[in-house]
C-alpha positions as CSV (number, residue, x, y, z in Angstrom):
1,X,-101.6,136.0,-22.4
2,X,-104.4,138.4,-23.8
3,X,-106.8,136.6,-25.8
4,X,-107.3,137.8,-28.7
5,X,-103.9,138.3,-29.2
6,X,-103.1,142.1,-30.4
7,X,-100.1,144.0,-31.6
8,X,-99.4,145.9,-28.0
9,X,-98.5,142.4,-26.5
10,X,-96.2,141.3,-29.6
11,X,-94.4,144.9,-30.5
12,X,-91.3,142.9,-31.2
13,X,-93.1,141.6,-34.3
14,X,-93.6,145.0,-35.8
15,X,-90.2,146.2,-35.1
16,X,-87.6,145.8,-37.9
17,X,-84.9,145.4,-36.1
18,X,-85.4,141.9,-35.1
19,X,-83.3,139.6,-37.9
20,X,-84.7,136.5,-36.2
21,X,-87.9,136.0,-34.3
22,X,-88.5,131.6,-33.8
23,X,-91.5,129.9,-33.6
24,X,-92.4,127.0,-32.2
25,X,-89.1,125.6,-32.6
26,X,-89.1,122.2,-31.0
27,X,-89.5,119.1,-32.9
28,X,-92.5,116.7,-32.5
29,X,-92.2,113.3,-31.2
30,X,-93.0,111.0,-33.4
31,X,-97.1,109.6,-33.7
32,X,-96.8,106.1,-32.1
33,X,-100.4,105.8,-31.6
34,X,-100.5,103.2,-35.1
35,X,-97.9,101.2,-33.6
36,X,-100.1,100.2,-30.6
37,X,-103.8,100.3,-31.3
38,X,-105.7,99.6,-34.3
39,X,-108.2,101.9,-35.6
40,X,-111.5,101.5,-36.8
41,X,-113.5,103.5,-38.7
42,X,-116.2,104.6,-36.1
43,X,-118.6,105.3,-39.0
44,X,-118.7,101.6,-39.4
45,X,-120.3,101.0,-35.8
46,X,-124.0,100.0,-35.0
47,X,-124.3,103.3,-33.1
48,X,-122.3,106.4,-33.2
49,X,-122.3,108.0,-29.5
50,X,-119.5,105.0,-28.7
51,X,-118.1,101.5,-29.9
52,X,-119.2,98.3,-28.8
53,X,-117.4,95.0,-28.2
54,X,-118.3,91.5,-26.7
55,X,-116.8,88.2,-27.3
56,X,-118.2,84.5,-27.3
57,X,-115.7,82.1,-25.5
58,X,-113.8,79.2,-26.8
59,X,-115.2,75.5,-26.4
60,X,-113.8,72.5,-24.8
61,X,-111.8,69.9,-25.5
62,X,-113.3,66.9,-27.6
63,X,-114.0,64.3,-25.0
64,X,-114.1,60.6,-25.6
65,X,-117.1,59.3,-27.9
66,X,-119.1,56.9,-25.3
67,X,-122.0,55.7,-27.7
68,X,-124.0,58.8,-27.7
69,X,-122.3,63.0,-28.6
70,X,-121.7,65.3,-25.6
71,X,-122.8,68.8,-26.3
72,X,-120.1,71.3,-25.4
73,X,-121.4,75.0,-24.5
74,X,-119.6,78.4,-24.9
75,X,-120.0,81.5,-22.4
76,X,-120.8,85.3,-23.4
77,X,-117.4,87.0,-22.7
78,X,-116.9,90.7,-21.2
79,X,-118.4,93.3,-22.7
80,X,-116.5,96.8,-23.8
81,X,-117.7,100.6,-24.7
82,X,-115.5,102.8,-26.1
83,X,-117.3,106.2,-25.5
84,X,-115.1,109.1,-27.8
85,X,-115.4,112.7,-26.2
86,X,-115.1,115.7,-27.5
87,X,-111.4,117.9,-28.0
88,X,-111.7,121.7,-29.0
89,X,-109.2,124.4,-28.8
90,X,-108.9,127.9,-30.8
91,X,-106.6,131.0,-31.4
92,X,-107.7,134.2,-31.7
93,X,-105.7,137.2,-33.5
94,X,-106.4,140.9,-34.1
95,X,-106.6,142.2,-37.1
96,X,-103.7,144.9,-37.1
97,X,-101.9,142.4,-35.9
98,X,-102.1,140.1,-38.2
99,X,-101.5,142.6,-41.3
100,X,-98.9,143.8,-39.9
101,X,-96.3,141.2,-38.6
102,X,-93.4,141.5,-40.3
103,X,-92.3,138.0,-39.6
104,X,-95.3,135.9,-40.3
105,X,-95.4,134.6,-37.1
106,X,-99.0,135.0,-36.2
107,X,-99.8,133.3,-40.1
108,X,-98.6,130.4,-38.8
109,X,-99.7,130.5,-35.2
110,X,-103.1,128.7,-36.3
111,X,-101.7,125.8,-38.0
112,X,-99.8,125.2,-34.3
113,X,-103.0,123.8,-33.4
114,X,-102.3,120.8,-35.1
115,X,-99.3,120.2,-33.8
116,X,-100.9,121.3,-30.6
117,X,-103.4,118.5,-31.0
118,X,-101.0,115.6,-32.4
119,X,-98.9,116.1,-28.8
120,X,-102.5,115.5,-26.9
121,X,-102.8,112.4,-28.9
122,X,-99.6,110.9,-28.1
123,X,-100.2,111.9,-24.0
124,X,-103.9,110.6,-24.7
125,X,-102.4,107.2,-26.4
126,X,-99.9,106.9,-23.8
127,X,-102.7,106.5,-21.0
128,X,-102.7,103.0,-22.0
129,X,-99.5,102.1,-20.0
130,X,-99.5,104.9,-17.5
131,X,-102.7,103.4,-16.2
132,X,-102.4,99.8,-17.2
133,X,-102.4,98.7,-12.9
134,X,-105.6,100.9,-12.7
135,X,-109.4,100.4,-13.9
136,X,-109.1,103.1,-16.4
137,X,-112.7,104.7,-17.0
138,X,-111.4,107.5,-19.7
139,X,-113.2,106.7,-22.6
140,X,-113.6,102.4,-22.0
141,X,-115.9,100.4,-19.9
142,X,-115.1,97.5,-20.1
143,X,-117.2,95.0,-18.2
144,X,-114.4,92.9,-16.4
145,X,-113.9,95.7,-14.2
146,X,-110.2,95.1,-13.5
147,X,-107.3,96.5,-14.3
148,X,-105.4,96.2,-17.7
149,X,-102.5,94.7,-16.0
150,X,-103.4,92.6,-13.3
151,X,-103.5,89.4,-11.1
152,X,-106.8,89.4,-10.6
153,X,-108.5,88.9,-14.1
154,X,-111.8,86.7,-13.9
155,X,-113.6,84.4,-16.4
156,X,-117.3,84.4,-17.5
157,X,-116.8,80.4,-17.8
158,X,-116.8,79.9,-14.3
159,X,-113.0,78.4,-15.0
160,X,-110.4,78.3,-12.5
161,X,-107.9,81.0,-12.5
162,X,-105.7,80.0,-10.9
163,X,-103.1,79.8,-12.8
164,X,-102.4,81.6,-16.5
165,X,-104.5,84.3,-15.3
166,X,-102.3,87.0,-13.8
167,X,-100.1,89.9,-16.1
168,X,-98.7,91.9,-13.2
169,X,-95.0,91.7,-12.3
170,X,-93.2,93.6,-9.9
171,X,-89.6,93.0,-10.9
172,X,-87.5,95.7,-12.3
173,X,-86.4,95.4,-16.2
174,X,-83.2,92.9,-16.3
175,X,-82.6,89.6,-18.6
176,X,-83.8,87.3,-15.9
177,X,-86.9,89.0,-15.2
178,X,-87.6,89.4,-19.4
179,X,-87.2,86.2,-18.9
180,X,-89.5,85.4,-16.4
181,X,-92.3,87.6,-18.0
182,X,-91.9,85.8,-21.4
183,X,-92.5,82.0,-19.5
184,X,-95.5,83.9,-17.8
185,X,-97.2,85.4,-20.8
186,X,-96.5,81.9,-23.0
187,X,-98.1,80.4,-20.3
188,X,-101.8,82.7,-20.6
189,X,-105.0,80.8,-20.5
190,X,-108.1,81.3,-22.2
191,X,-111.4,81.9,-21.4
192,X,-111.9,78.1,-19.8
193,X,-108.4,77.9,-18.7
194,X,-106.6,76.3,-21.6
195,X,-103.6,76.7,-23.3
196,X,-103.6,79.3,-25.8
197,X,-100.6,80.6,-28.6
198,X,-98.9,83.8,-27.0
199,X,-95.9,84.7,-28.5
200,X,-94.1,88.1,-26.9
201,X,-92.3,90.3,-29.8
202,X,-92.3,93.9,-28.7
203,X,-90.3,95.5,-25.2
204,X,-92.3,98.8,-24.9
205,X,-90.4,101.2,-22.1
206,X,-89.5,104.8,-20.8
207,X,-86.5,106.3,-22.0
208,X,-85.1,106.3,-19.0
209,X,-84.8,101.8,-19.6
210,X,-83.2,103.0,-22.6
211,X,-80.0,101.4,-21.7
212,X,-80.8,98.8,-20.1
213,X,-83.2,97.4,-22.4
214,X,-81.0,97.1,-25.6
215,X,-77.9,95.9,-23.8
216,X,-80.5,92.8,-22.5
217,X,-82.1,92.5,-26.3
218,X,-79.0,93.7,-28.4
219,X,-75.7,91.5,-26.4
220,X,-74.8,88.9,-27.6
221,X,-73.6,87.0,-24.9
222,X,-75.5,87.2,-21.2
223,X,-75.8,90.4,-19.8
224,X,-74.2,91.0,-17.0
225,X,-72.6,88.1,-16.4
226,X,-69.0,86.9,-16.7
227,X,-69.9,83.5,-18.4
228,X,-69.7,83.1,-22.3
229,X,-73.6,81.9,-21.9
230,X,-75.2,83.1,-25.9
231,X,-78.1,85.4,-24.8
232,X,-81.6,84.3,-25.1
233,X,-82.8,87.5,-25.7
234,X,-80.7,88.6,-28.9
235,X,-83.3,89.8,-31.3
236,X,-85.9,88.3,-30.1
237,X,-87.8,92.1,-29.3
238,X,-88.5,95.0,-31.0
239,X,-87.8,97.3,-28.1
240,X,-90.2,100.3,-28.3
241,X,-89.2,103.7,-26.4
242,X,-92.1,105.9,-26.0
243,X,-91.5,109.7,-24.4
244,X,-94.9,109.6,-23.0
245,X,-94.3,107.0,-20.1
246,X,-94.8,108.9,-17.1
247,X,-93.2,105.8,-14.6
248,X,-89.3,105.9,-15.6
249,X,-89.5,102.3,-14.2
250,X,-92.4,100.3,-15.3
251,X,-92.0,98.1,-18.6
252,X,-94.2,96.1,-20.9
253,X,-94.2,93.2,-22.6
254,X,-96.1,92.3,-25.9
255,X,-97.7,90.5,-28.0
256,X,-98.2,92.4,-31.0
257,X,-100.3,90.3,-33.3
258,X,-102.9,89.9,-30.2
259,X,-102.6,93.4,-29.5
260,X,-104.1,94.6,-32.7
261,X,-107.1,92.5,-32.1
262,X,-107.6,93.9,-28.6
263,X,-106.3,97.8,-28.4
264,X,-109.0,99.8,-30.4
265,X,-108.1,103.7,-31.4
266,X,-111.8,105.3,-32.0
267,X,-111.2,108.9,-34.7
268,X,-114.9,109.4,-34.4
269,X,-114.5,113.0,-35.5
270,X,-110.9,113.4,-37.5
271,X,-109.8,116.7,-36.4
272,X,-111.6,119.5,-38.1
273,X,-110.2,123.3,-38.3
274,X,-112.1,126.2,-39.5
275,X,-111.6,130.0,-39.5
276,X,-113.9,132.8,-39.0
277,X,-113.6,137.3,-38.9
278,X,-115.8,138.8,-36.1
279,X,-117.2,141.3,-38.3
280,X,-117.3,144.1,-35.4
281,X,-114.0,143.7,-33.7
282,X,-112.1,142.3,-37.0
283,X,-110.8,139.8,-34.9
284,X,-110.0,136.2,-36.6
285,X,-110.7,132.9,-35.1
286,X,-109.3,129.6,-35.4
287,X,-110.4,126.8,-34.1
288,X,-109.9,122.9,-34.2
289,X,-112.6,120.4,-32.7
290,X,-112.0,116.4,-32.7
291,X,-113.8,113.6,-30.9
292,X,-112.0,110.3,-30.2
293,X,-111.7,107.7,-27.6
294,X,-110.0,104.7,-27.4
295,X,-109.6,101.1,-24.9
296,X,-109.1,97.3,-25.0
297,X,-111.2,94.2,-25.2
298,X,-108.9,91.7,-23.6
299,X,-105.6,91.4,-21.4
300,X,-103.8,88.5,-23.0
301,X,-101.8,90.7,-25.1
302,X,-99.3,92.7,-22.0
303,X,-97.7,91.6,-19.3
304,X,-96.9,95.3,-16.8
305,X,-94.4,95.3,-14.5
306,X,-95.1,97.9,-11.9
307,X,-91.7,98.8,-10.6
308,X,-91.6,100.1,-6.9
């Protein structure tokens, strides 16, 4: 495509013989991005090149009064930086052009932009499952340094992890293994390995799980099974499909209160459009510039299953 765009390249729009002439005729999915993260103003941070988060860990249990008070001690948790970067893109058009469209396409052609920019947000957003079994660098650092999902999460407290500290499954999506992932995530440890309140609410998968998924959470007696067992699992989720999972296998589990706490959407720049004529070539530009980021503070909030 020419850039700018001029009336030689688009003759059908000058030519009344068209009736119809579509544009950008496709629905938009859906923003999910509220539904997962919670978001900030960015204006409200210390600094304003990224956001910062830390945490203090939790103290011990009260031990047995012996004639004199033991002094408990709490450890500086992980550290996180949300660093937003920069999203620009712009449409140019030809004057003639413009003037002289007979179906208004190329009015409207600019305000595609936004819904150019609200699909990017949704693949951006989605980034947070499609690379939940990697260390993720995109816009978070976060100081753990290990995956999202994963069984190899540390402690500052010098804590042993050796059990309540692992979010990675491998089992494809069925009742027993929802199951299994709920007794796992209840089952989380804190910062010096005790018990903490995780309570799983929200199913988050592909389309593809589509299925499979609300026969597990919707049945009412046990899926796939001939016995008259009642089905744990009867609305006990809110099963979330998102379009944007690239792994038509993987599945998540939730905690959704937690996750609001942890899963941080950065608008450091909402998305601005402005409009300008070249005064030599009357060509008109559009343009639209953002700056965003966005990451997490702590695991305790997912269990992944990375399906083979």
């Amino acid at each position: 495509m020419s850039v700018p765009v001029t009336s030689g390249a688009f003759g059908d729009l000058l030519d009344p013989r068209f009736q119809k002439i579509f544009n950008d005729r496709y629905k938009q999915l859906p923003d999910m991005l509220s539904k997962f993260f919670s978001m900030p103003s960015a204006t409200a941070a210390p600094t304003k090149a990224d956001y910062r988060t830390s945490s203090v860990g939790t103290l011990g249990d009260v031990p047995e009064f012996t004639g004199s008070v033991t002094y408990d001690d709490v450890a500086q948790g992980y550290d996180g930086v949300i660093t937003p970067k920069e999203y620009a893109t712009g449409f140019q058009i030809e004057r003639k052009l413009f003037d002289d469209d007979l179906y208004n396409i190329m009015d409207s052609k600019p305000k595609n932009m936004a819904t150019a920019y609200q699909r990017t947000r949704q693949k951006h957003g989605a980034l947070l499952f499609n690379n939940a079994f990697s260390v993720d660098t995109t816009w978070n650092s976060f100081s753990e340094n290990v995956a999202l999902c994963s069984d190899s999460h540390t402690t500052t407290s010098g804590a042993s992890t050796a059990s309540g500290f692992d979010n990675l499954v491998t089992s494809a999506l069925s009742a027993v293994a929802l199951a299994a992932a709920r007794i796992q995530m209840v089952n989380f440890r804190g910062d010096r390995a005790e018990r903490i309140s995780v309570v799983p609410s929200m199913l988050v998968i592909p389309p593809d799980l589509y299925q499979t998924a609300f026969e597990i959470v919707e049945s009412s007696g046990q899926p796939d099974s001939a016995n008259n067992n009642a089905n744990v699992h009867k609305g006990r989720y809110d099963v979330v499909e998102w379009n944007y999972l690239t792994d038509v296998n993987n599945w998540f589990l939730i905690d959704e209160t937690t996750m609001k706490d942890a899963v941080l959407w950065i608008d450091r720049v909402a998305a601005e459009f402005a409009m300008v004529e070249d005064f030599d070539t009357l060509v008109g530009k559009w343009r639209l510039y953002a700056r965003y980021g966005h990451g997490h503070n702590d695991w305790r909030w997912i269990l992944g299953a990375q399906v083979s």
